[in-house]
C-alpha positions in Angstrom: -119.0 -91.8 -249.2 -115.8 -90.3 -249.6 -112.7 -93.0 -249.0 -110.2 -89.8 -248.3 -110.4 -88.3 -245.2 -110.9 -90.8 -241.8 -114.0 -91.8 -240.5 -114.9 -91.7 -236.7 -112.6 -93.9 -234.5 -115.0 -96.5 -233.6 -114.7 -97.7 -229.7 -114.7 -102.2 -230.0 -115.0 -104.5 -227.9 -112.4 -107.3 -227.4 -112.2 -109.7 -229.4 -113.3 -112.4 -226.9 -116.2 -110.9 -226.4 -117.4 -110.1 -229.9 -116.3 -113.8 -230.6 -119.0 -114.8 -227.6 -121.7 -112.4 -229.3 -120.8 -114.1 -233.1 -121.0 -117.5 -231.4 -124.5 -116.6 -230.1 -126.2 -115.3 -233.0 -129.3 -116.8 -233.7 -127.9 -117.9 -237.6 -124.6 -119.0 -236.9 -125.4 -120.7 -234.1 -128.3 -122.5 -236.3 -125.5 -123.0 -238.9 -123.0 -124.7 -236.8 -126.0 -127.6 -235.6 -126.8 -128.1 -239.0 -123.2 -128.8 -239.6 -123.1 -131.1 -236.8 -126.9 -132.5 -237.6 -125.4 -133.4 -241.2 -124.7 -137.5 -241.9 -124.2 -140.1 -244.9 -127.6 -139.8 -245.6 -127.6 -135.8 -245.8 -128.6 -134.9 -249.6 -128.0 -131.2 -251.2 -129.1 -130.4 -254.5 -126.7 -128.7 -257.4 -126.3 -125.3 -256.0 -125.4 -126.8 -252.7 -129.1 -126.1 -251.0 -130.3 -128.7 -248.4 -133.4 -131.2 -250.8 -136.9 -130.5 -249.8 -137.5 -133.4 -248.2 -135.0 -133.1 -245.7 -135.8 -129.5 -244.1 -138.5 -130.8 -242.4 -135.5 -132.7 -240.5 -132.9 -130.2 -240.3 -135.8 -127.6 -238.7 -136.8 -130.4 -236.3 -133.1 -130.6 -235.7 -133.1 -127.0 -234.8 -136.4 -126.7 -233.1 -138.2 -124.8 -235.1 -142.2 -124.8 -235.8 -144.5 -122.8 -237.5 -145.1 -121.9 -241.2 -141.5 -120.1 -241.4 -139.6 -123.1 -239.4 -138.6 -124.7 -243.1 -137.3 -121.5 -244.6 -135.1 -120.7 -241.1 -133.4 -124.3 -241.6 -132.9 -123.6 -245.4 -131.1 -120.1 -245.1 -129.0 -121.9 -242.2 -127.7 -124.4 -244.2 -126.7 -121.8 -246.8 -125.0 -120.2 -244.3 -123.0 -123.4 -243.3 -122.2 -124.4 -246.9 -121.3 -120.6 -247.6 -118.9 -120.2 -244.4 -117.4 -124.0 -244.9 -118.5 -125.6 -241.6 -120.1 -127.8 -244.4 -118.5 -129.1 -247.5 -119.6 -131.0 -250.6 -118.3 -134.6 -250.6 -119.5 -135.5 -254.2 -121.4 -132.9 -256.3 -123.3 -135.7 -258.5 -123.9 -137.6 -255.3 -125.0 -134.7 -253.3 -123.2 -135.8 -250.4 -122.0 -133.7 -247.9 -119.7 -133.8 -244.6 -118.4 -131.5 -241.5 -115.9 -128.9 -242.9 -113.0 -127.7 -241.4 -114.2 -124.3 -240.2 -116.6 -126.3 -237.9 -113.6 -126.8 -235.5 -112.6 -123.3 -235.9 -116.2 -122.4 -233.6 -114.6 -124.6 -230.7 -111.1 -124.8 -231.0 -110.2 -121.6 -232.8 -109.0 -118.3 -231.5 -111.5 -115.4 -231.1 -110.3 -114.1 -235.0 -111.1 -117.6 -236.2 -114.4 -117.2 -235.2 -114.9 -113.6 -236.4 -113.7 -114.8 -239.6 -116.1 -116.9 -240.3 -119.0 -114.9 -238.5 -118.0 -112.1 -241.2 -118.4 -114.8 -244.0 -121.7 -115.7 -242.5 -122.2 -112.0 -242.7 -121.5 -112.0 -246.4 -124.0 -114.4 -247.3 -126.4 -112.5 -245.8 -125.8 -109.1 -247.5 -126.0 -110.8 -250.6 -129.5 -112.3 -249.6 -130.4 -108.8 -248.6 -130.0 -107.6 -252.1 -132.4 -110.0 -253.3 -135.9 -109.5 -254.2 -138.1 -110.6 -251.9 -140.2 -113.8 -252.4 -143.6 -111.5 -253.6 -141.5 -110.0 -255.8 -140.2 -113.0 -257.8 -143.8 -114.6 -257.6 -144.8 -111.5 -259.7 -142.6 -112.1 -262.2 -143.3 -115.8 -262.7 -143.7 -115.7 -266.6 -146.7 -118.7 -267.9 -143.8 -121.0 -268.1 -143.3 -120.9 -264.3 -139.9 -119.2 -264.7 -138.9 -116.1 -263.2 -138.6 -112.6 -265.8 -136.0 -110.7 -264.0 -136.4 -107.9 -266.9 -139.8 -107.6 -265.2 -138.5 -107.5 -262.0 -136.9 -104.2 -262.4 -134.0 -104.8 -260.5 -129.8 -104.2 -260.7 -127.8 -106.6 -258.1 -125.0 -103.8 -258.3 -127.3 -100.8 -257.5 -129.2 -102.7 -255.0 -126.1 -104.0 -253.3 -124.4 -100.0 -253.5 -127.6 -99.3 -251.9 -127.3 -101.5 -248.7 -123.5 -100.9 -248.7 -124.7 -96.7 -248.7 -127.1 -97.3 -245.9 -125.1 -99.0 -243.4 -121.7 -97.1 -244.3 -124.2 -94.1 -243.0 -125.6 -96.1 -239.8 -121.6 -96.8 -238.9 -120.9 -93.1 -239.4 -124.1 -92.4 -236.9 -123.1 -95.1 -234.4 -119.8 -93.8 -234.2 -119.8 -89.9 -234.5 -119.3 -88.3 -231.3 -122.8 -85.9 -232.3 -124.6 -89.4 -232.8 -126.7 -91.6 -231.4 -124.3 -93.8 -229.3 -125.3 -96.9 -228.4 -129.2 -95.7 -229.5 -131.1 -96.5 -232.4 -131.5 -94.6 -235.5 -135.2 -94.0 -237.0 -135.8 -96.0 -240.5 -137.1 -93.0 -242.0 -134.0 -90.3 -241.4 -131.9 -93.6 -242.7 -133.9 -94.0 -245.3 -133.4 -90.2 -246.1 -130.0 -90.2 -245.8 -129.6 -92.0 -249.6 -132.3 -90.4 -251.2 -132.4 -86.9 -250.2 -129.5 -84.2 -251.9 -127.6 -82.4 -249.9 -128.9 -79.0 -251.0 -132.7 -80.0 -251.2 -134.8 -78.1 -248.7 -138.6 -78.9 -248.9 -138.7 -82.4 -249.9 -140.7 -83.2 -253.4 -143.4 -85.5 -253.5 -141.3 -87.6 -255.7 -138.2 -87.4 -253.4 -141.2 -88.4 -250.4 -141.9 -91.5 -252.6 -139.0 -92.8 -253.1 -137.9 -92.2 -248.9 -141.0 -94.5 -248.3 -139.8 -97.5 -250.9 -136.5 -97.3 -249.8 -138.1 -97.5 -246.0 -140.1 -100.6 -246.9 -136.8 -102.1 -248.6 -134.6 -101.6 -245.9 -137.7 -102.9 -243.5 -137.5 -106.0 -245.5 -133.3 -106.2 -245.2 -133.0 -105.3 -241.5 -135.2 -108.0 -240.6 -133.0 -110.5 -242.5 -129.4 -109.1 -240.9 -130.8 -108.9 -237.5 -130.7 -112.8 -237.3 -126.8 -112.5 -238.2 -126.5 -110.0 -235.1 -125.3 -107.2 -236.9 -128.5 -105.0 -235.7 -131.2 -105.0 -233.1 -134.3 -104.1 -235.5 -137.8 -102.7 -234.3 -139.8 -103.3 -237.3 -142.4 -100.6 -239.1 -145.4 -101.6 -237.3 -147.6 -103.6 -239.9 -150.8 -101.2 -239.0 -149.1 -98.1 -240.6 -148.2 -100.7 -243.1 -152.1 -101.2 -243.6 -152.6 -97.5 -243.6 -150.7 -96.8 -246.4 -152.4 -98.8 -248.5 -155.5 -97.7 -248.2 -154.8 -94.2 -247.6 -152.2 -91.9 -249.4 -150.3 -89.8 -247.4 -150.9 -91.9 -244.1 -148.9 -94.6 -242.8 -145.6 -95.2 -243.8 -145.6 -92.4 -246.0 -146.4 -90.0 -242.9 -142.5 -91.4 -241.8 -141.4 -91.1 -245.2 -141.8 -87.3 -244.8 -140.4 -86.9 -241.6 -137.4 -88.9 -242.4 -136.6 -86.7 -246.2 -137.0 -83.5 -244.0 -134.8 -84.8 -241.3 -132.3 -86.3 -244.3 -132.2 -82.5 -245.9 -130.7 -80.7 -243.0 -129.5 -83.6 -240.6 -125.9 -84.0 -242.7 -123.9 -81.3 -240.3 -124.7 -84.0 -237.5 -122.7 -86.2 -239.0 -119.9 -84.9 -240.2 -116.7 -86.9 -241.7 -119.0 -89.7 -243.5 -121.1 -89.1 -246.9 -124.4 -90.0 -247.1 -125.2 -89.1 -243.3 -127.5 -86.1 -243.9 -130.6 -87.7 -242.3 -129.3 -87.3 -238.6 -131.3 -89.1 -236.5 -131.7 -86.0 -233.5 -133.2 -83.8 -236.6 -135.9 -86.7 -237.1 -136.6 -86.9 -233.4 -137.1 -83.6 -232.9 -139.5 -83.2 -234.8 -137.6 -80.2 -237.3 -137.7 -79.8 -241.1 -141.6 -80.0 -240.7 -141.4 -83.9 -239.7 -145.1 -84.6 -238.5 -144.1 -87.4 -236.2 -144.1 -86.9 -232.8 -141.8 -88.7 -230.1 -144.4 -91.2 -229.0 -144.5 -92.9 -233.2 -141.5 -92.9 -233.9 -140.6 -96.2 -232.7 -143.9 -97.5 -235.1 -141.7 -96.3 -238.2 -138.7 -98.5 -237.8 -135.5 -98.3 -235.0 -132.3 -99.9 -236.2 -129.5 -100.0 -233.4 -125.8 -101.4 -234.5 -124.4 -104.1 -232.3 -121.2 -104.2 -231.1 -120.5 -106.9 -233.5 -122.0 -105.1 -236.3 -119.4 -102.2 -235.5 -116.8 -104.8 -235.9 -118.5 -106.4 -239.3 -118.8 -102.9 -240.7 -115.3 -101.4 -240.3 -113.8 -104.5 -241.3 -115.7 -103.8 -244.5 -115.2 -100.4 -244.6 -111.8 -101.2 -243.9 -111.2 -103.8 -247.6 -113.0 -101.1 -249.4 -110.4 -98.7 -248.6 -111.7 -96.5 -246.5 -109.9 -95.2 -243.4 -111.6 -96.5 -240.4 -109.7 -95.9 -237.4 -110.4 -98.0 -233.9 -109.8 -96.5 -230.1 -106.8 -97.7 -228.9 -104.7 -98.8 -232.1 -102.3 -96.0 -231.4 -101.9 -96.8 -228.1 -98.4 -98.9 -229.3 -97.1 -96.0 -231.6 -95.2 -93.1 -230.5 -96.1 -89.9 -229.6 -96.1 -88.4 -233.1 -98.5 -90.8 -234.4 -100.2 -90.1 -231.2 -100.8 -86.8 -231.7 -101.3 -86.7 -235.8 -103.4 -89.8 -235.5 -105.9 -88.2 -233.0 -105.8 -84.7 -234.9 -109.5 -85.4 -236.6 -110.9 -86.9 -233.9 -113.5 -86.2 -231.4 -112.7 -84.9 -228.3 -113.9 -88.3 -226.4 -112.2 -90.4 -228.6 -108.9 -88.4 -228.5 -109.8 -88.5 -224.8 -109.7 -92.6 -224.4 -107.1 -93.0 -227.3 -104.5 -90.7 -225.0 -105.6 -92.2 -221.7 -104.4 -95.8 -223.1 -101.1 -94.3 -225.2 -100.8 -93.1 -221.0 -101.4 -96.0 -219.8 -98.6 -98.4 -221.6 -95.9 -95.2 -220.6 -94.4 -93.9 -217.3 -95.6 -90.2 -216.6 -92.4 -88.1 -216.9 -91.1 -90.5 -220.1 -94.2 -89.9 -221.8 -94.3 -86.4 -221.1 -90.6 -85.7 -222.9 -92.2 -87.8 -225.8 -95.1 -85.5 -225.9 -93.4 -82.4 -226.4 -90.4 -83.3 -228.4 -93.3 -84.4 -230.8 -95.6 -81.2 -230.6 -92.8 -79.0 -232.0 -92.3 -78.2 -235.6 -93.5 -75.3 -238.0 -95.8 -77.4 -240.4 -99.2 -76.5 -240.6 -99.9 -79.3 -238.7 -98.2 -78.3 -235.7 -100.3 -76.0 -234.0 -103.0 -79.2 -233.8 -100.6 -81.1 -232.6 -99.4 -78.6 -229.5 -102.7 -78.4 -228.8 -103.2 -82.4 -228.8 -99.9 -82.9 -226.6 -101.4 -80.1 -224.1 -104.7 -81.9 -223.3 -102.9 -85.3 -223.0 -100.5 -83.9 -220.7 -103.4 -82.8 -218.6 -104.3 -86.1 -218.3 -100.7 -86.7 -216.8 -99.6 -86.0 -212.9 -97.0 -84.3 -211.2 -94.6 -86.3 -211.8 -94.2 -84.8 -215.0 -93.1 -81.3 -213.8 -89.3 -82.4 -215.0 -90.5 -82.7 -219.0 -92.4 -79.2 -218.5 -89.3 -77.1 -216.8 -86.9 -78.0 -219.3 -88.5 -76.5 -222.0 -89.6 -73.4 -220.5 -87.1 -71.3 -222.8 -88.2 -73.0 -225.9 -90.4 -71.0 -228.2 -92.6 -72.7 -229.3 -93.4 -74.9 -225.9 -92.4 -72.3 -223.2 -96.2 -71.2 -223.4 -97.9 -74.4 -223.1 -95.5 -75.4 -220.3 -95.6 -72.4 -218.5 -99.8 -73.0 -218.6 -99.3 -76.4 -217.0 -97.3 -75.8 -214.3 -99.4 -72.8 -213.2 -103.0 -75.3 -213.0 -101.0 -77.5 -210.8 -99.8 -74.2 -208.5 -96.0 -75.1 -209.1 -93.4 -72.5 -207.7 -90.9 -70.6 -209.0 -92.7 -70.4 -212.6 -91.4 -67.6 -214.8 -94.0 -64.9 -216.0 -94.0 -65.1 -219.9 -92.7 -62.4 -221.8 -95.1 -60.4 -224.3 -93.8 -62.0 -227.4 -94.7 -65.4 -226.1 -97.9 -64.7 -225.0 -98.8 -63.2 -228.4 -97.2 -65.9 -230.1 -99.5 -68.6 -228.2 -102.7 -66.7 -228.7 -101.9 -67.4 -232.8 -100.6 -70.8 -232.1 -103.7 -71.5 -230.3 -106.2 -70.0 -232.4 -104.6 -71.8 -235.6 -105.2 -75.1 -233.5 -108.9 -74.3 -233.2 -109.5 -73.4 -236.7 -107.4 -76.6 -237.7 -109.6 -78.7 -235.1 -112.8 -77.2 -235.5 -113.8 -74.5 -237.9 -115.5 -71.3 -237.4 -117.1 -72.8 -234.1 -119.0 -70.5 -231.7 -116.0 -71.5 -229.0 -113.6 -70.0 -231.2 -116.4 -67.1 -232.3 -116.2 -66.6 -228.0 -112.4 -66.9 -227.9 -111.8 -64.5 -230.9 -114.1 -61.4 -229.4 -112.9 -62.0 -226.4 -108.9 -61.5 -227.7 -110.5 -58.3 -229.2 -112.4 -56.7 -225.9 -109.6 -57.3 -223.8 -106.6 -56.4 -225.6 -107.4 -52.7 -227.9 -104.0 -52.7 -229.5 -104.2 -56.9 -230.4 -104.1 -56.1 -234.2 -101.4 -53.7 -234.0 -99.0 -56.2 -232.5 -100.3 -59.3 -233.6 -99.3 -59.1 -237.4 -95.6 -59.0 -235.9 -96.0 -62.2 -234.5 -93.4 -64.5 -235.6 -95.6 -67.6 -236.7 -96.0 -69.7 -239.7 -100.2 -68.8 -239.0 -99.8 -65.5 -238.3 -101.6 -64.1 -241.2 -104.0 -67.0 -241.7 -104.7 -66.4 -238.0 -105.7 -63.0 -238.9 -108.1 -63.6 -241.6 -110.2 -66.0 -240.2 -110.2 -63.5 -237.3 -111.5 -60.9 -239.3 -114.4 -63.6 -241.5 -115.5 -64.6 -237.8 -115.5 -61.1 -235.9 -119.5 -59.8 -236.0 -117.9 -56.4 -235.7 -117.2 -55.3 -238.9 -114.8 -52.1 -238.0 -113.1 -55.3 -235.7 -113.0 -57.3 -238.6 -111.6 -55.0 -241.1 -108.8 -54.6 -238.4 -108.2 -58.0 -238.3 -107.9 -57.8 -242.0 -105.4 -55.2 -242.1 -103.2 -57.0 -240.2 -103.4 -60.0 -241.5 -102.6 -57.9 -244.7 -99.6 -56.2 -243.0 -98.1 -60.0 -241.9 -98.1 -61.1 -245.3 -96.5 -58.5 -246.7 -93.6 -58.9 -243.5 -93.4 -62.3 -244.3 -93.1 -61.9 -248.3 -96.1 -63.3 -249.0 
């Protein structure tokens, strides 16, 4: 993933109530009565682990049962040692006593706590990247120790692996063309990492390695679910079954599915690396996936949490990467309004205005609007564009703003276009240079927003239909885009005599304009 352009804003909750959701997660929650269970007679061994002898306790303590109740009370305590709700008294001793981040669960502000929820969530990342328990059995040597050459495993690529996969289930979460608050299919996840970009029918080595990395990340979510950073369906332990004792069955069957959704799901997510296998692809059933609707729940469905959002961007966020949130603009002015919101969906732009709005009063934040939109940058015509949707969001009260900068070139279009949708009186008709000169401003602001889209495909024929002699006057337009305005009209037009029009002109503006 690319750490230069933004990411998707990400819409959080407050910070009281993600503090609630960290408090209630099954392992911190576990970790903070361990802390409290702890006494004099509490015994850890070297590494800081709770002695064998005393899990039985600390799961009674807990109420757990069952086969796996010892292990649970074991990676709690880790968890409590690791966050420092529990410290080491004496090291030789092996004596232990309530640390000072205990009191930050119950007396601390709703930071404290996600601070040391995202510690928590640390220690279990680092777990994650772990082999799992078969795997180290395996490579017991005849001494009883454990071969890690055998093992075949690299902490750094394993831990770049998990970082990968959930930098691409934030970048699904929180892409406008995502899943939302749904879940994403293991297998398209899975793909995402492991199929390239330009690969169309997936090999049946690519296939293989989708399906290991599916039973990996099977393994992984069902350790990070107890930290509440996902809700986690698991791969259903029949298809499991299946694959063993068939080949091409099973998991493998999702395997496939997910590598043909991963090689042509990326455009679904666009802005984040590494999110080719988009989830709707997958669903659907394209790219010759041979899962229908009704199985793909048995292959795995991950959903981020609310806290997970939060645990992921703060990541995201050390590691350099420019992870916006809805509503952090909302205390900056109007120019960091309207840059800030310039690569973002139109939702997001949408909320992100509406609370800028909300903090301002109407005709004040309407002058503020449009003494930021002007400018000749290339920038700009984004940004006119940006100030004209959030002053539709605003009421009459801002007539004022919009009638005193009727005569101004580069506003007196957009203005003009406001007052009219509200029926005001006594608005003057716009004169020919103005209109033409908002046509380019506004198709620049398109391509700047969103490409060669099929809404500015519509918009450019339709310029074209209605107006014969568009070309010949447009090339005189007096904009910084005029000629780049041009060409793009003449790569998108279908019409190729159209097109070659488009490309005269945009020939003939250059030339006015010395370039």
């Amino acid at each position: 993933m690319s750490d230069s352009s933004p990411l998707p804003p990400v819409r959080l909750a407050s910070d009281a109530e993600l503090a609630r959701d960290a408090l209630s997660t099954p392992l911190l929650s576990r970790a903070a009565r361990l802390a409290r269970w702890a006494g004099p007679t509490t015994r850890v061994d070297a590494g800081g682990a709770l002695v064998e002898e005393q899990l039985p306790a600390a799961a009674e303590a807990l109420g757990l049962t069952g086969d796996d109740a010892a292990a649970c009370a074991s990676e709690a305590w880790r968890v409590a040692v690791d966050t420092g709700l529990v410290e080491i008294v004496d090291e030789e001793e092996g004596t232990v006593a309530a640390g000072e981040e205990l009191t930050l669960l119950t007396g601390g502000s709703p930071q404290d706590v996600l601070g040391v929820w995202q510690d928590a969530l640390e220690t279990v990342l680092a777990d994650a990247s772990v082999p799992g328990l078969d795997d180290l059995v395996d490579a017991l040597d005849e001494g009883g120790r454990v071969d890690f050459s055998a093992l075949d495993w690299d902490p750094e690529a394993e831990a770049e692996f998990l970082d990968g996969v959930l930098a691409n289930l934030y970048v699904l979460s929180v892409s406008e063309d995502g899943p939302g608050d749904g879940p994403v299919p293991l297998p398209a996840l899975a793909a995402s990492v492991i199929v390239p970009d330009d690969m169309g029918e997936p090999t049946n080595d690519v296939l293989e390695q989708v399906s290991d990395a599916m039973m990996r990340l099977d393994d992984q979510f069902r350790l990070l679910e107890p930290i509440g950073l996902v809700e986690y369906r698991p791969v259903d332990e029949a298809l499991l079954a299946d694959g063993e004792e068939e080949p091409g069955s099973g998991a493998d069957a999702g395997a496939d599915a997910g590598a043909g959704a991963g090689a042509d799901g990326e455009r679904d997510a666009e802005r984040g690396a590494h999110t080719e296998g988009g989830p709707g692809a997958y669903a659907e059933g394209e790219s010759g996936a041979r899962v229908d609707h009704a199985d793909v729940a048995r292959y795995g469905l991950v959903r981020l949490t609310p806290l997970g959002r939060y645990g992921l961007r703060a990541r995201l966020l050390e590691a350099g990467f420019d992870a916006p949130a809805v509503g952090e603009l909302a205390d900056k002015g109007a120019d960091a309004l309207l840059d800030g919101t310039s690569a973002f969906g139109p939702r997001a732009a949408q909320a992100e205005t509406e609370q800028w709005l909300a903090r301002r009063e109407p005709l004040a934040a309407a002058r503020e609007l449009l003494a930021a939109a002007r400018g000749a940058d290339a920038g700009a015509p984004l940004r006119r564009l940006r100030c004209q949707q959030a002053l539709s969001l605003v009421g009459a009260e801002a007539e004022p703003a919009l009638r005193e900068v009727l005569d101004d070139a580069e506003l007196g279009g957009l203005a003009r276009v406001w007052l009219s949708e509200r029926g005001a009186a006594d608005v003057p008709p716009p004169s020919e240079a103005m209109i033409f000169w908002l046509t380019i401003d506004t198709v620049a602001a398109q391509l700047a927003a969103e490409g060669n889209s099929a809404e500015l495909r519509g918009l450019v024929e339709g310029l074209a239909q209605q107006h014969s002699g568009f070309f010949s006057a447009a090339w005189r337009v007096d904009h910084p885009a005029t000629a780049d305005v041009l060409e793009a009209m003449g790569r998108i037009h279908p019409d190729k005599k159209v097109a070659k029009e488009a490309r005269k002109a945009a020939f003939k503006a250059r030339s006015q304009h010395g370039g």
